[in-house]
Backbone as XML, in Angstrom:
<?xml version="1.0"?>
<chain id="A" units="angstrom">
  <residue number="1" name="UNK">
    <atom name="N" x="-9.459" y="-51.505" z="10.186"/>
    <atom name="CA" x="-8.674" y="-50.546" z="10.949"/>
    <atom name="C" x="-7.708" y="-49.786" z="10.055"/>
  </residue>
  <residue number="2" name="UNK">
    <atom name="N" x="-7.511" y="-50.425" z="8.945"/>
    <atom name="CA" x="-6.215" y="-49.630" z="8.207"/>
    <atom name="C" x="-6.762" y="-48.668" z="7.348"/>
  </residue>
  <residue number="3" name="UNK">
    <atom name="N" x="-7.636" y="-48.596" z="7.062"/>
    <atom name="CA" x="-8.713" y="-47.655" z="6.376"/>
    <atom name="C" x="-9.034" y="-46.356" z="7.074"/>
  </residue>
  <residue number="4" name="UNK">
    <atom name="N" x="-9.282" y="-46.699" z="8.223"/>
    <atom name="CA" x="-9.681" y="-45.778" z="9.070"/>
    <atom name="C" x="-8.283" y="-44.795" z="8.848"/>
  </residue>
  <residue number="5" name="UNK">
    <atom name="N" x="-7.513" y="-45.414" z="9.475"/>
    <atom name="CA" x="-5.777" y="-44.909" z="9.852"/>
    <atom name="C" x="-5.603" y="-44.202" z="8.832"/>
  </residue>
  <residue number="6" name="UNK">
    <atom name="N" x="-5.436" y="-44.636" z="6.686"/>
    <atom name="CA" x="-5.640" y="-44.300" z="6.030"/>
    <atom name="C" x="-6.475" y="-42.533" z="5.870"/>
  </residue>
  <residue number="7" name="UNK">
    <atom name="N" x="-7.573" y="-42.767" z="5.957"/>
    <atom name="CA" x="-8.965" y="-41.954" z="6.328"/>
    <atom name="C" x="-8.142" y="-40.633" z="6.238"/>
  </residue>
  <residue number="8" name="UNK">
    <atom name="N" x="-7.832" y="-41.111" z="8.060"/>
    <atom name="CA" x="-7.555" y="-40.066" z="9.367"/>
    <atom name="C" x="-6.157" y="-38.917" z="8.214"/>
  </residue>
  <residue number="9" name="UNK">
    <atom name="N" x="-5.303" y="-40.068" z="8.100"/>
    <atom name="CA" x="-3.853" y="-39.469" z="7.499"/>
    <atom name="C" x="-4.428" y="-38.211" z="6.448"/>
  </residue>
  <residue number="10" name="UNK">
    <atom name="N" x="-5.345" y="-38.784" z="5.175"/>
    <atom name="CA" x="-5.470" y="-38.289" z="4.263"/>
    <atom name="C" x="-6.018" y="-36.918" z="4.505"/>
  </residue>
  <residue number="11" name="UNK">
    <atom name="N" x="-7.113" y="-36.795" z="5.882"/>
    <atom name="CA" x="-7.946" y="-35.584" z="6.008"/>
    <atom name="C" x="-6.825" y="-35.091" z="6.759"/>
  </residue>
  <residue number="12" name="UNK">
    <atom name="N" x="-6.026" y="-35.079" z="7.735"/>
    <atom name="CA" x="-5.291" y="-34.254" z="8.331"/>
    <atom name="C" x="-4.213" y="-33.432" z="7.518"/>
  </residue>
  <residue number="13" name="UNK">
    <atom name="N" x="-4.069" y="-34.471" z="6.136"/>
    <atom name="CA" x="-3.017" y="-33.469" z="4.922"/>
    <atom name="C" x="-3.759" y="-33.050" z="4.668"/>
  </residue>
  <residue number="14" name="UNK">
    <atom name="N" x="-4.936" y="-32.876" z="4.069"/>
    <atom name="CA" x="-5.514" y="-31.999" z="3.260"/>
    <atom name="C" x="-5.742" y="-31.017" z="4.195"/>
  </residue>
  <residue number="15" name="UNK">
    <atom name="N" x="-5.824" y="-31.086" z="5.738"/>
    <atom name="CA" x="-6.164" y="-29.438" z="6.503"/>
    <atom name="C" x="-5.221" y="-28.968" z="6.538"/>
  </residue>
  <residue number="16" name="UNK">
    <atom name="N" x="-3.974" y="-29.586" z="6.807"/>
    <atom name="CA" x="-2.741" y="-28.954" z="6.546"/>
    <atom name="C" x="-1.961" y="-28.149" z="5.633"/>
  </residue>
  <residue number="17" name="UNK">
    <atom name="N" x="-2.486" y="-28.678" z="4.298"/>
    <atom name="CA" x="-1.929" y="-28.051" z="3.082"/>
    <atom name="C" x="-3.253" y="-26.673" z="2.796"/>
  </residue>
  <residue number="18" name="UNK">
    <atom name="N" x="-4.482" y="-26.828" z="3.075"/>
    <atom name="CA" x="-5.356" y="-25.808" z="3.480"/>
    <atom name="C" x="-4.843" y="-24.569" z="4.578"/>
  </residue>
  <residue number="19" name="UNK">
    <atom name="N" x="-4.552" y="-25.305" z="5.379"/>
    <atom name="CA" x="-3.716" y="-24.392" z="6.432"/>
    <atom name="C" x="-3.244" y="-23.392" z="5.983"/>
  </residue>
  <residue number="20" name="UNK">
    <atom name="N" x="-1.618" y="-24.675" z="5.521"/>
    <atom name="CA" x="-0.534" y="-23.711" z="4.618"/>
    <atom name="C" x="-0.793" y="-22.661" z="3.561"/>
  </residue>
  <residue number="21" name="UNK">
    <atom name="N" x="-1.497" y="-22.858" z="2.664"/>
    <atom name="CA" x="-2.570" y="-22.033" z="1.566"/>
    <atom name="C" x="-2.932" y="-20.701" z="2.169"/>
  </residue>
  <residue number="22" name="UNK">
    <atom name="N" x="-3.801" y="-20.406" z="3.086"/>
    <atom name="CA" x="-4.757" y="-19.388" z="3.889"/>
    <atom name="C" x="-3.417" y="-19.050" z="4.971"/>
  </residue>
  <residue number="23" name="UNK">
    <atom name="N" x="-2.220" y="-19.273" z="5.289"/>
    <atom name="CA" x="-1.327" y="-18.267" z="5.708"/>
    <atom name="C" x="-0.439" y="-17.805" z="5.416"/>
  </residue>
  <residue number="24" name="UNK">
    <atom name="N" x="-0.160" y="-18.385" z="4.244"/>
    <atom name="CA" x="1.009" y="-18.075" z="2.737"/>
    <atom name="C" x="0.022" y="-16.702" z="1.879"/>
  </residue>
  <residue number="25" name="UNK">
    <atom name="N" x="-1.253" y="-16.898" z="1.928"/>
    <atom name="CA" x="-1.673" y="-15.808" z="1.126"/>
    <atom name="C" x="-1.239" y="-14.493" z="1.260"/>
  </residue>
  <residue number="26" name="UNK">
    <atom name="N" x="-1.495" y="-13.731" z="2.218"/>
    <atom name="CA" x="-1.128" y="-12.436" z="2.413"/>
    <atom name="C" x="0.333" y="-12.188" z="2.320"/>
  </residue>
  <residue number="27" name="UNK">
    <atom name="N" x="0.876" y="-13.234" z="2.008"/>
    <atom name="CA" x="2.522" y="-12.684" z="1.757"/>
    <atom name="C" x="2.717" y="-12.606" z="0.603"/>
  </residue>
  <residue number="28" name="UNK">
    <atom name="N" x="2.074" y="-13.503" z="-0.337"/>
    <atom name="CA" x="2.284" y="-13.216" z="-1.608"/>
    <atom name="C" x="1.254" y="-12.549" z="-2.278"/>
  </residue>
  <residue number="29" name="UNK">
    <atom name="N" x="0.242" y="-11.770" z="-2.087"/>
    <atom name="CA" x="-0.070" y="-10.920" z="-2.314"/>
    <atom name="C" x="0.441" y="-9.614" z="-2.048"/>
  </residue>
  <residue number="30" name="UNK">
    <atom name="N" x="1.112" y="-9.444" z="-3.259"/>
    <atom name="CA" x="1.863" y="-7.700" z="-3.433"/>
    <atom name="C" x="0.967" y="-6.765" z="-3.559"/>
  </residue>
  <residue number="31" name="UNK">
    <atom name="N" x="1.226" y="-5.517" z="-3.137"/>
    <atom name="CA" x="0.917" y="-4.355" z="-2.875"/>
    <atom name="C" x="0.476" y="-3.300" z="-3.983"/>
  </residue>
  <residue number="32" name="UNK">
    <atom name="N" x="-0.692" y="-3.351" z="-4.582"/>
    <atom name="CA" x="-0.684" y="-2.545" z="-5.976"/>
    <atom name="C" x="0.212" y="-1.359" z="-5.364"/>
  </residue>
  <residue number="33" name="UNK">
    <atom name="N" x="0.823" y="-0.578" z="-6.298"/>
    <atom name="CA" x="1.098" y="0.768" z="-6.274"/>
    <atom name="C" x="0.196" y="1.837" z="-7.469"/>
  </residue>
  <residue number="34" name="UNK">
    <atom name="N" x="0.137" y="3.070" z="-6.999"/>
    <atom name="CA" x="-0.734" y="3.861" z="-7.534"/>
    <atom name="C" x="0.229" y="5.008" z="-7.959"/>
  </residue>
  <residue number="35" name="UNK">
    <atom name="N" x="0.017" y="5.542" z="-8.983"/>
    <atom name="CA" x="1.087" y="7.036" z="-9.077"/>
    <atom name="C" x="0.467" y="8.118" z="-9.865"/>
  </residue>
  <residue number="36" name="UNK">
    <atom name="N" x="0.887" y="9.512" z="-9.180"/>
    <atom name="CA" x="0.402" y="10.568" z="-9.737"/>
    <atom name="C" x="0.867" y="11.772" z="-9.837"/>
  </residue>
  <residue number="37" name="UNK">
    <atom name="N" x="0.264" y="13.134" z="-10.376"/>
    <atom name="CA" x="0.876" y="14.551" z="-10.039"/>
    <atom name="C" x="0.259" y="15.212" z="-9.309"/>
  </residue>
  <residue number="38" name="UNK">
    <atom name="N" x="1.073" y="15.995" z="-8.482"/>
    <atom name="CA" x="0.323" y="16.587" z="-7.029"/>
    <atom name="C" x="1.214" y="17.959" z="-7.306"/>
  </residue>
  <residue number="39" name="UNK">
    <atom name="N" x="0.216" y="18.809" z="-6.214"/>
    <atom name="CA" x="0.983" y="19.769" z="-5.445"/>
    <atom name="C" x="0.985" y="20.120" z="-4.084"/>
  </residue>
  <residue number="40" name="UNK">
    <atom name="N" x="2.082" y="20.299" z="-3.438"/>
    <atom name="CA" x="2.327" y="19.824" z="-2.061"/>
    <atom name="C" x="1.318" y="20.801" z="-1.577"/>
  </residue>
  <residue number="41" name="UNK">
    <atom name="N" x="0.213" y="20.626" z="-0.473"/>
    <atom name="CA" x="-0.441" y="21.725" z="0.424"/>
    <atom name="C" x="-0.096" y="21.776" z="2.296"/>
  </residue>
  <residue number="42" name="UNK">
    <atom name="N" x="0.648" y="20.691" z="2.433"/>
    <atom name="CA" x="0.914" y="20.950" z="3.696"/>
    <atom name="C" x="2.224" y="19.766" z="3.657"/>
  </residue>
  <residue number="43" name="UNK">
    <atom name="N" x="2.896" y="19.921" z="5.256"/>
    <atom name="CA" x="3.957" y="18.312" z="5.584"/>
    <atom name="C" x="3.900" y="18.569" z="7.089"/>
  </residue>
  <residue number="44" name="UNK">
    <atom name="N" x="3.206" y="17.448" z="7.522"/>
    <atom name="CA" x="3.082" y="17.320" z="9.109"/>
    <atom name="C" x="4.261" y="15.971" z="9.198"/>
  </residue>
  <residue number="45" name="UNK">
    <atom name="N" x="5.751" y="16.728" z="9.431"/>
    <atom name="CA" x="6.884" y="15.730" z="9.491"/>
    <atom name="C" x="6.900" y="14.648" z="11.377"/>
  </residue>
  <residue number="46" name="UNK">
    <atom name="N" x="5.936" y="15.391" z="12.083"/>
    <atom name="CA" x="5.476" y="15.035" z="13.295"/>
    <atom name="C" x="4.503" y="13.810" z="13.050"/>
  </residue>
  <residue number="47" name="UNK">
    <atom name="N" x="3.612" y="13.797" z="12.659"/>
    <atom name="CA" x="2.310" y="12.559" z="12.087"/>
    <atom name="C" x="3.192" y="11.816" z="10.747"/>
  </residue>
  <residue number="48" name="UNK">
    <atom name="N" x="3.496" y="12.297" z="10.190"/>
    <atom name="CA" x="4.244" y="11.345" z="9.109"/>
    <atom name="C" x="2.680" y="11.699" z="7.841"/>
  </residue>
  <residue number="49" name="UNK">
    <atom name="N" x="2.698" y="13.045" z="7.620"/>
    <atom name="CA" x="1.418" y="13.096" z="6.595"/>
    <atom name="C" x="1.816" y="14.230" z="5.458"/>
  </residue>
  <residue number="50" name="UNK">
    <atom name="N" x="1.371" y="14.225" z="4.590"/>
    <atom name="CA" x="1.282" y="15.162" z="3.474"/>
    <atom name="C" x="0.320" y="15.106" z="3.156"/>
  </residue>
  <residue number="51" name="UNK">
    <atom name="N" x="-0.065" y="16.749" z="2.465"/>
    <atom name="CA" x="-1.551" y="16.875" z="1.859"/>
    <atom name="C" x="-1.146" y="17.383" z="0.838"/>
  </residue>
  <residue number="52" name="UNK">
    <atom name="N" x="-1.501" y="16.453" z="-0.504"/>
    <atom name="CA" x="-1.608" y="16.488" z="-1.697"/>
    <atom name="C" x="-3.025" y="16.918" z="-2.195"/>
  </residue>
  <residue number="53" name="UNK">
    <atom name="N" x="-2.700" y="17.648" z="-3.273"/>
    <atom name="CA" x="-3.714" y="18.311" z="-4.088"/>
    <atom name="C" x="-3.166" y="17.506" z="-5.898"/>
  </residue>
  <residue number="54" name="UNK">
    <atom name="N" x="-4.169" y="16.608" z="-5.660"/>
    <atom name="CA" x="-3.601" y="15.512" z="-6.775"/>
    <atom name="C" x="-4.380" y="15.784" z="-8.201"/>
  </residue>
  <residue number="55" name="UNK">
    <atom name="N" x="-3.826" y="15.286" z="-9.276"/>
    <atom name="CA" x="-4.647" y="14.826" z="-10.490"/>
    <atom name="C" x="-5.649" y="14.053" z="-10.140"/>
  </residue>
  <residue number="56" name="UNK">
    <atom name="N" x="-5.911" y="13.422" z="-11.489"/>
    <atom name="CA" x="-6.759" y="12.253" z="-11.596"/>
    <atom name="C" x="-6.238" y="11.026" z="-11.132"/>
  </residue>
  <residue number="57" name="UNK">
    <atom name="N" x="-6.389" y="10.022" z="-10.404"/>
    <atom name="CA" x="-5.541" y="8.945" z="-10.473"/>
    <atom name="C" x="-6.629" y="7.483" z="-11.076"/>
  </residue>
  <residue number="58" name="UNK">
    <atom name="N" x="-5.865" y="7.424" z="-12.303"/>
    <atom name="CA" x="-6.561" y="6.643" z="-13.259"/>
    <atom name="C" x="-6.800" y="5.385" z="-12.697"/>
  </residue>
  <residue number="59" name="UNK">
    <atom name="N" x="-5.586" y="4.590" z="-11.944"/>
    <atom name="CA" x="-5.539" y="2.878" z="-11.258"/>
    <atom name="C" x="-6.889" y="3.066" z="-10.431"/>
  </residue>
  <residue number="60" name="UNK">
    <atom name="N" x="-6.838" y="3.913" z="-9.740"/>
    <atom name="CA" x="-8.268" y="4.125" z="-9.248"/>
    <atom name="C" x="-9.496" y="4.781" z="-9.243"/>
  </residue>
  <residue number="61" name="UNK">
    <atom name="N" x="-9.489" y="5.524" z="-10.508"/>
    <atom name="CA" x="-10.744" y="5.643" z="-10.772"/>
    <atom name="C" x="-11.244" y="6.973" z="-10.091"/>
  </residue>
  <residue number="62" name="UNK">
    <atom name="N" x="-9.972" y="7.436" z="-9.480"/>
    <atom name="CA" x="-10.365" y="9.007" z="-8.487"/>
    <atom name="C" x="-9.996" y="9.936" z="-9.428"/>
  </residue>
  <residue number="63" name="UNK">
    <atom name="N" x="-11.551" y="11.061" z="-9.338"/>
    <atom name="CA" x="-11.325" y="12.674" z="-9.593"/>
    <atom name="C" x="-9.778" y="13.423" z="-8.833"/>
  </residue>
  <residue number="64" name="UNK">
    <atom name="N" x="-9.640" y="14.071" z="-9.782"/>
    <atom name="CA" x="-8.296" y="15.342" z="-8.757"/>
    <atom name="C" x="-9.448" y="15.780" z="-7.509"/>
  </residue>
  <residue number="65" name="UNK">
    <atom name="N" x="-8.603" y="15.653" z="-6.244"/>
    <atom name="CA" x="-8.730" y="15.485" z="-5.055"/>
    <atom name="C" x="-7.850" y="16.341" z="-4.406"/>
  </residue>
  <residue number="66" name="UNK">
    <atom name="N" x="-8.119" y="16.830" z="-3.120"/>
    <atom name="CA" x="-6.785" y="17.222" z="-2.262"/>
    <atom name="C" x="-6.966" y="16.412" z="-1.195"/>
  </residue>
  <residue number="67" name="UNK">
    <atom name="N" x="-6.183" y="15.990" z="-0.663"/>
    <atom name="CA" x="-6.200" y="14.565" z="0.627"/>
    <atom name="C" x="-4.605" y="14.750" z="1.428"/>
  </residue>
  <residue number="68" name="UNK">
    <atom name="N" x="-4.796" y="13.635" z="2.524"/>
    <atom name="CA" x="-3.438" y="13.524" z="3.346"/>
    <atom name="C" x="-3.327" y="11.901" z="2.545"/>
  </residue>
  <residue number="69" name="UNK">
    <atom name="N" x="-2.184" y="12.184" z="2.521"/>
    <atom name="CA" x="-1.383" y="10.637" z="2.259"/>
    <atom name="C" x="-0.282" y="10.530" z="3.773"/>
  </residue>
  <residue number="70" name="UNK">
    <atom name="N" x="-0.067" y="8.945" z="4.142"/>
    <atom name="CA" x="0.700" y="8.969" z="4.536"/>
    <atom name="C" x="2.113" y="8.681" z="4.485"/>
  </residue>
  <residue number="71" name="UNK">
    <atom name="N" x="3.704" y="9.157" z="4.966"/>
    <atom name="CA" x="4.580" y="8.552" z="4.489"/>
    <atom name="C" x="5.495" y="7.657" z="5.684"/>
  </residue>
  <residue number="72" name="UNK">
    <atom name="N" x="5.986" y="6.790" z="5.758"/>
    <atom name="CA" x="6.844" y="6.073" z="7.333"/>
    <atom name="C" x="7.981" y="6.358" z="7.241"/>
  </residue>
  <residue number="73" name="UNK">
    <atom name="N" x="8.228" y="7.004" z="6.219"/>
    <atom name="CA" x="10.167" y="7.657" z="6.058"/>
    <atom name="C" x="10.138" y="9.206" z="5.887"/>
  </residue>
  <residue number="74" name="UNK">
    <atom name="N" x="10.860" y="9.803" z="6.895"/>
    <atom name="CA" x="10.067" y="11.039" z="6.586"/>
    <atom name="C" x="11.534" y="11.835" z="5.850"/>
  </residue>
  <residue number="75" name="UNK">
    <atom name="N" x="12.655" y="10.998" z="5.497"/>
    <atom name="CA" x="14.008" y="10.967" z="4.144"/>
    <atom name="C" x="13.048" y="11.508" z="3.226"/>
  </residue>
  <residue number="76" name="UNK">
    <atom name="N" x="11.918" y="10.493" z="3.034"/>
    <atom name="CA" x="11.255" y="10.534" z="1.480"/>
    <atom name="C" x="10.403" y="11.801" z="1.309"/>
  </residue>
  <residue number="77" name="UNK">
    <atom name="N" x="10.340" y="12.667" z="2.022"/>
    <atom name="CA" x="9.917" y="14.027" z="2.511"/>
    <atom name="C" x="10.982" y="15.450" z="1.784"/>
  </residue>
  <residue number="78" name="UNK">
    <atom name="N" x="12.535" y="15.007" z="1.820"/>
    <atom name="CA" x="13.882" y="15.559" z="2.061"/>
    <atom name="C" x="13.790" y="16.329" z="0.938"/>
  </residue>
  <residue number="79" name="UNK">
    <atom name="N" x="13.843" y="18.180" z="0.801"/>
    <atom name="CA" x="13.710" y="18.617" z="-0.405"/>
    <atom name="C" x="12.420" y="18.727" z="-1.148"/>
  </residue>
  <residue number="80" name="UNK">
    <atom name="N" x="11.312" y="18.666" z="-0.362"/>
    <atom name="CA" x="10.176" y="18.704" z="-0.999"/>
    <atom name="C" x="9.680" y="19.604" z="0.226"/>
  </residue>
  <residue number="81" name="UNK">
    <atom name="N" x="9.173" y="20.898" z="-0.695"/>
    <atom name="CA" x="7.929" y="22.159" z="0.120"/>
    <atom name="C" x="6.791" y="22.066" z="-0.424"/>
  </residue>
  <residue number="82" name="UNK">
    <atom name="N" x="6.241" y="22.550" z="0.951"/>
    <atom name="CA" x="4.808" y="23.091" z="0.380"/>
    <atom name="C" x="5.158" y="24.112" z="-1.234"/>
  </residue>
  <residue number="83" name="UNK">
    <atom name="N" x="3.867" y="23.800" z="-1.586"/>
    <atom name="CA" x="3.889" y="24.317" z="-3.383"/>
    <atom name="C" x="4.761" y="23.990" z="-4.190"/>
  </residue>
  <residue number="84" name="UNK">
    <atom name="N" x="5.381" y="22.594" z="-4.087"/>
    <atom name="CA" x="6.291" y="22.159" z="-4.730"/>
    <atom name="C" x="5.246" y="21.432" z="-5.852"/>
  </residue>
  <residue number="85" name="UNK">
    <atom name="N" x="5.345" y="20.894" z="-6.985"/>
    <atom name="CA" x="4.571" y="20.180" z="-7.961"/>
    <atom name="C" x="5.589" y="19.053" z="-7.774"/>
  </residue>
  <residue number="86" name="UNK">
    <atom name="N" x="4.653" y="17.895" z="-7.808"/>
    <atom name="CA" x="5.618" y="16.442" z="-7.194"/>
    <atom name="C" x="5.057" y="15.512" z="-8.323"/>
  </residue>
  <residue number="87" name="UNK">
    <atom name="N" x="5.551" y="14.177" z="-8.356"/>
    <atom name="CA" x="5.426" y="12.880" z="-8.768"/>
    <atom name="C" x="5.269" y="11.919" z="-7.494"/>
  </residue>
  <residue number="88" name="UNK">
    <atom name="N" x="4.309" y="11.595" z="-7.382"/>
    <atom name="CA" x="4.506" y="10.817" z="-6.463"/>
    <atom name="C" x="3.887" y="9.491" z="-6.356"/>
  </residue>
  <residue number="89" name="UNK">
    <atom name="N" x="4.449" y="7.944" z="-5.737"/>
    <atom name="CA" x="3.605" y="6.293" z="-5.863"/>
    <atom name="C" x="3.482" y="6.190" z="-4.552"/>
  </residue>
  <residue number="90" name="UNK">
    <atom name="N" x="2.019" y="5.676" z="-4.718"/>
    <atom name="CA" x="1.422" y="5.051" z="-2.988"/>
    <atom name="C" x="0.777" y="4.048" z="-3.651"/>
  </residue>
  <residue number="91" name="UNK">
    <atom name="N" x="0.753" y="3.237" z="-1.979"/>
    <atom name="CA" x="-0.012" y="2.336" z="-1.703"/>
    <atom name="C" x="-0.985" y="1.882" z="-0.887"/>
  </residue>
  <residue number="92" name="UNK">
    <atom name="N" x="-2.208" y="0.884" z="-0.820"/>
    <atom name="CA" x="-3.080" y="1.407" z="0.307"/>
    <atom name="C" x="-2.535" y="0.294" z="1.201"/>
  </residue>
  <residue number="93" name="UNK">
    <atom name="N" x="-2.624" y="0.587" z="2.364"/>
    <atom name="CA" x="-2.081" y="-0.622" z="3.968"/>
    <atom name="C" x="-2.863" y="-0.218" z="5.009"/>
  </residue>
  <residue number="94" name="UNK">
    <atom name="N" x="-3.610" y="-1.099" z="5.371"/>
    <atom name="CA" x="-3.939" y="-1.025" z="6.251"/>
    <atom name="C" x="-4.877" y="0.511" z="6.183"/>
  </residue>
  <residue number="95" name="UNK">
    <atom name="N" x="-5.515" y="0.265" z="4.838"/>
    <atom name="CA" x="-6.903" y="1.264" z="4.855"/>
    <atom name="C" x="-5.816" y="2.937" z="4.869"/>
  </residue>
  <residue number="96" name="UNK">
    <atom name="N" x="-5.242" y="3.149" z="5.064"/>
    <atom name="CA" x="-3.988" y="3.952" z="4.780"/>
    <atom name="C" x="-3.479" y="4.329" z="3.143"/>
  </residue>
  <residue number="97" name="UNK">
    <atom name="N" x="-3.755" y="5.537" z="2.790"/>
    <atom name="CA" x="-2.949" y="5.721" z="1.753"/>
    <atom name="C" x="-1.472" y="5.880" z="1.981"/>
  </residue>
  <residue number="98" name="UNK">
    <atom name="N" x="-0.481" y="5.234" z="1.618"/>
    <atom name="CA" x="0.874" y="5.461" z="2.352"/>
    <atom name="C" x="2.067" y="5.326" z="0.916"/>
  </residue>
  <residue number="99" name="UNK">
    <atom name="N" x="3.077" y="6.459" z="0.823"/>
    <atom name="CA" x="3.783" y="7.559" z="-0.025"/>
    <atom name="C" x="4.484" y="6.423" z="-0.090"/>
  </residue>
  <residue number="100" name="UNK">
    <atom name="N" x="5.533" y="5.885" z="-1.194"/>
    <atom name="CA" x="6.358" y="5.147" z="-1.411"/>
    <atom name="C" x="7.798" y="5.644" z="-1.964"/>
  </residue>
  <residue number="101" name="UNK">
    <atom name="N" x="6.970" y="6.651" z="-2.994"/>
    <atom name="CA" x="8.230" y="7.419" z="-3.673"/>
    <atom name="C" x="7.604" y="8.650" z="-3.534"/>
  </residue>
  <residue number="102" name="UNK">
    <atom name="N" x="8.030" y="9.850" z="-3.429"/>
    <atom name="CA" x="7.781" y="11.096" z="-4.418"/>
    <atom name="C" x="9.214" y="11.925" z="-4.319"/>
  </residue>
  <residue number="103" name="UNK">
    <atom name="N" x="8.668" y="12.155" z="-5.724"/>
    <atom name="CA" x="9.902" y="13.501" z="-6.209"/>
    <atom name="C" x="9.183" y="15.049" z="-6.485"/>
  </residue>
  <residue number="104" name="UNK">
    <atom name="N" x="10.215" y="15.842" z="-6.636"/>
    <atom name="CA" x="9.797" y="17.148" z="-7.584"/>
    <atom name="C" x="9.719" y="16.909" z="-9.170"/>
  </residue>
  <residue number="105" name="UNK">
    <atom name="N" x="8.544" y="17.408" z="-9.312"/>
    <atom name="CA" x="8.294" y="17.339" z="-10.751"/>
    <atom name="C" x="8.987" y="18.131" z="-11.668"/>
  </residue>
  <residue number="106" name="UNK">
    <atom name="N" x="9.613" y="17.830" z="-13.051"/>
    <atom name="CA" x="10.493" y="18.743" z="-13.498"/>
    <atom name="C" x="9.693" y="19.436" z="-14.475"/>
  </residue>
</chain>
């Protein structure tokens, strides 16, 4: 009987610490960031979008592109027009390209 008891204890830590493992992951997995030079082609401050007309972006392996990125602060917008030449870091979330920083390029 004490074996068993034993047994039982040992497999229920090990699902546990398995558990813990597989719901700790996604938190500590950080967020690559990506960065590049653009020029502004649109700002939908309503949707929370910009359309960049970008370089190359080397982290990923993308041709210059023109695309919407998205941003959730639309501060980080503040001082930036269309045809402005920018700097700007994203990240992908949730299948989402989404703006982290951008500035005007000097």
């Amino acid at each position: 009987m004490n074996r068993k008891v034993t047994f039982v204890f040992i497999n229920i830590c090990v699902v546990l610490v398995l558990i813990g493992l597989i719901v700790m992951q996604p938190a500590s997995a950080a967020a690559v960031s990506h960065e590049g030079t653009a020029t502004v082609k649109g700002i939908d401050l309503d949707k929370g979008i910009v359309k960049l007309s970008h370089g190359p972006i080397t982290s990923l392996k993308w041709p210059a592109m023109t695309m919407d990125f998205k941003f959730k602060d639309s501060a980080l917008m503040q001082g930036i027009m269309v045809g402005d030449a920018v700097t700007f870091t994203f990240i992908e979330s949730n299948g989402d390209y989404v703006i982290t920083h951008i500035r005007p390029s000097k």
